[in-house]
C-alpha positions as CSV (number, residue, x, y, z in Angstrom):
1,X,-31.7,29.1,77.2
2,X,-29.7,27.7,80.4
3,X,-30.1,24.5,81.6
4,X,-28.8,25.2,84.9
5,X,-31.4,25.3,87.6
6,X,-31.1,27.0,90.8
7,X,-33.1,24.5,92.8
8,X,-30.2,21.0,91.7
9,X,-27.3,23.5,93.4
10,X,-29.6,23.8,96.8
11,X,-30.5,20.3,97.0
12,X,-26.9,18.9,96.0
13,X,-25.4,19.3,99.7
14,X,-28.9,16.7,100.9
15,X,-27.9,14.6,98.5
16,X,-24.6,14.5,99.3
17,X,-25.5,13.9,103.0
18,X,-28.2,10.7,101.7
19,X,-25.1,9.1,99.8
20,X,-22.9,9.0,102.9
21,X,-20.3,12.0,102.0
22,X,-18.7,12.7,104.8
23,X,-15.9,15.9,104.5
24,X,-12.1,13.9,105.3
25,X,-10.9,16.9,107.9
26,X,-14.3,17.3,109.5
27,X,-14.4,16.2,113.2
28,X,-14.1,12.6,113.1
29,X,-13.6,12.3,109.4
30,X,-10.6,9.8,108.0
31,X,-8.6,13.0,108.6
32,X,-8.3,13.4,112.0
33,X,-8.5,9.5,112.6
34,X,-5.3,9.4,110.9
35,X,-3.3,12.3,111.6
36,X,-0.8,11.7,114.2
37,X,-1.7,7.9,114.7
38,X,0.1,6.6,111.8
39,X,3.5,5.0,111.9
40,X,5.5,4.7,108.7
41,X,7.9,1.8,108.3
42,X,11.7,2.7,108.2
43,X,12.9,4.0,104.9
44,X,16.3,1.5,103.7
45,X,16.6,3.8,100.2
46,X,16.8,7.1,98.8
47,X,13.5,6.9,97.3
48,X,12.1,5.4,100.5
49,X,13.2,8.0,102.2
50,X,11.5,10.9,100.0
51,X,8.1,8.8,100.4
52,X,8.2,8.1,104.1
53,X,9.2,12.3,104.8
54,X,6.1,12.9,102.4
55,X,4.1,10.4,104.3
56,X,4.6,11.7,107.6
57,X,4.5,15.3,106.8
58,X,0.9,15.1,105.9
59,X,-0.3,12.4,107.9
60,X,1.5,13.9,110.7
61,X,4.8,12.1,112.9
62,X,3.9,9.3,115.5
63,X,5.9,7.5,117.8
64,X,6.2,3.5,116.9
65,X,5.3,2.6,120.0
66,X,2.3,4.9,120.6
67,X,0.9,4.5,117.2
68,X,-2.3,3.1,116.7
69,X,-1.8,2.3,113.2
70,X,1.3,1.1,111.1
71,X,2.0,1.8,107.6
72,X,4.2,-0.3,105.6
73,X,5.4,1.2,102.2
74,X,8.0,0.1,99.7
75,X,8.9,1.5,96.7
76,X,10.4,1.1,93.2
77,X,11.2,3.1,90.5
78,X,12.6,2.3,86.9
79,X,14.2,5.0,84.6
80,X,13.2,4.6,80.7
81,X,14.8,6.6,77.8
82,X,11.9,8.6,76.5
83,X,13.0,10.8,73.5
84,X,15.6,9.4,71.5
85,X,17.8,11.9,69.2
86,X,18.6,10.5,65.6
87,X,22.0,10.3,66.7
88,X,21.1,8.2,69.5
89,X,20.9,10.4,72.2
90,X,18.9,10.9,74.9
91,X,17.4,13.8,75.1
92,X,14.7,13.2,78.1
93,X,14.0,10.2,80.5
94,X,11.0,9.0,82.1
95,X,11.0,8.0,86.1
96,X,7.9,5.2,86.6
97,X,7.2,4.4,89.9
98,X,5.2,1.9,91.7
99,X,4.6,1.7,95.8
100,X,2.9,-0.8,97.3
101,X,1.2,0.0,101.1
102,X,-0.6,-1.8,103.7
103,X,-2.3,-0.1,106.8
104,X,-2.8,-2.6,110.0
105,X,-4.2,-1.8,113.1
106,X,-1.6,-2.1,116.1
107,X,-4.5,-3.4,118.6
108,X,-5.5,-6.2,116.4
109,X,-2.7,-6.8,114.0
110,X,-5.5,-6.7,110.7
111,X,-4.9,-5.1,107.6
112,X,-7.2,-2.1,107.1
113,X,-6.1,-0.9,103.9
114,X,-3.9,-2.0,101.1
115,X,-2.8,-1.8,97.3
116,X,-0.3,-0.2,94.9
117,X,-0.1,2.7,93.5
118,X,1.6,4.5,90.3
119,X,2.9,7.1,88.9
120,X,5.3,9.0,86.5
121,X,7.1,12.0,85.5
122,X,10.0,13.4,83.3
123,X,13.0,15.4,83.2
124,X,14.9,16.6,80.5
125,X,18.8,15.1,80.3
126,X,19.7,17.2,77.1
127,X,21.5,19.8,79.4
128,X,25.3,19.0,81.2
129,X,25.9,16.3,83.7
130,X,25.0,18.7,86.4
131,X,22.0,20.3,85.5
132,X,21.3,16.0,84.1
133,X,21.9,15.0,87.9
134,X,19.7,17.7,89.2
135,X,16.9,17.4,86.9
136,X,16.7,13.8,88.3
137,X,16.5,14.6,91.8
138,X,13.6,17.1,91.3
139,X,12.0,14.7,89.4
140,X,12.3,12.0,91.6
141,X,11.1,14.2,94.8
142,X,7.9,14.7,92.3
143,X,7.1,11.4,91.5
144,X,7.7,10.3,95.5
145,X,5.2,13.0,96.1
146,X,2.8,12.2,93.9
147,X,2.4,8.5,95.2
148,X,2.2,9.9,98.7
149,X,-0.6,11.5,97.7
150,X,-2.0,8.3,96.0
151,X,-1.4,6.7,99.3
152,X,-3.3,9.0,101.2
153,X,-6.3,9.7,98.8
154,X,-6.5,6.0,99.3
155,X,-6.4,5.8,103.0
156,X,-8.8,8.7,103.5
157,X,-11.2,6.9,101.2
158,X,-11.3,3.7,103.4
159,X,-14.9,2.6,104.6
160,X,-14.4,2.7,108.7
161,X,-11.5,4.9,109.5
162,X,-12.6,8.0,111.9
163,X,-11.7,8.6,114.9
C-alpha cells in the first residue's frame, strides 16, 4: 500500500499560496525588483573581482548613479593544507571563504539586507606547478561563485523587496 494521496499534491499549490510563497521571477517577485537596480561596490582584489562579475551577471549591470540599491561586498579567503602525504606533502588544499554583504536603499540610505556567508572547495596540488596554479584558479572561480549564489539566495529571500 502507498501512502501517497492524490488529493495532498492538488491542494499543495493553496497552501503554498496561504503561507505567503510567492515565485522570485514572477512579476513583481524579489526577482525582478532586483535585477538591474543593484549596484555592486568596486572590486580592490582578485577574488573581489570574481564575486562582483558573478554578482552582476545574475543580478544584472546598473549604473551607480541610477541604481536604486547598492550592494557592498568584501571577501576573504584562507588556503588550508587538506591531505597531508607521510612524507609531508601536500597532496590537496582546501580554499574557505567568507563574504560579508549589506544591501541599502539609495533613496533612504537604510540597510535592507545583510550577513555573511560561507563556503568551501578543493583542488588537488599533487600534479606540477602548472597544472597546481591552475587548479587554484578554477577552484577559486568556484568558491566566488558559490557565495554569489549565497548572496543572492539571501537577497531574494528578504521580506519586502519587489518591485
Amino acid at each position: 500500500m502507498s501512502s501517497f494521496d492524490r488529493r495532498t499534491l492538488l491542494l499543495m499549490p493553496l497552501a503554498l499560496a496561504a503561507c505567503g510563497f510567492e515565485p522570485v521571477y514572477a512579476p513583481g517577485g524579489a526577482g525582478s525588483a532586483l535585477f538591474g537596480r543593484v549596484a555592486v561596490s568596486e572590486p580592490n582584489t582578485v577574488t573581489s573581482y570574481l564575486l562582483v562579475e558573478d554578482l552582476e551577471q545574475k543580478l544584472g549591470r546598473s549604473a551607480t548613479s541610477g541604481s536604486e540599491y547598492k550592494l557592498d561586498v568584501s571577501v576573504r579567503t584562507r588556503t588550508v593544507a587538506a591531505a597531508i602525504t607521510t612524507t609531508n606533502e601536500t597532496n590537496r588544499l582546501t580554499i574557505n571563504g567568507t563574504a560579508n554583504y549589506a544591501l541599502r536603499s539609495n533613496a533612504t540610505g537604510q540597510i535592507l539586507a545583510s550577513g555573511t556567508v560561507t563556503d568551501f572547495v578543493g583542488y588537488s596540488a599533487a600534479g606540477s606547478t602548472v597544472s597546481t596554479l591552475a587548479s587554484e584558479r578554477d577552484a577559486t572561480e568556484r568558491l566566488m561563485v558559490l557565495l554569489s549564489d549565497q548572496i543572492i539566495t539571501r537577497l531574494y529571500a528578504t521580506p519586502g523587496l519587489s518591485a
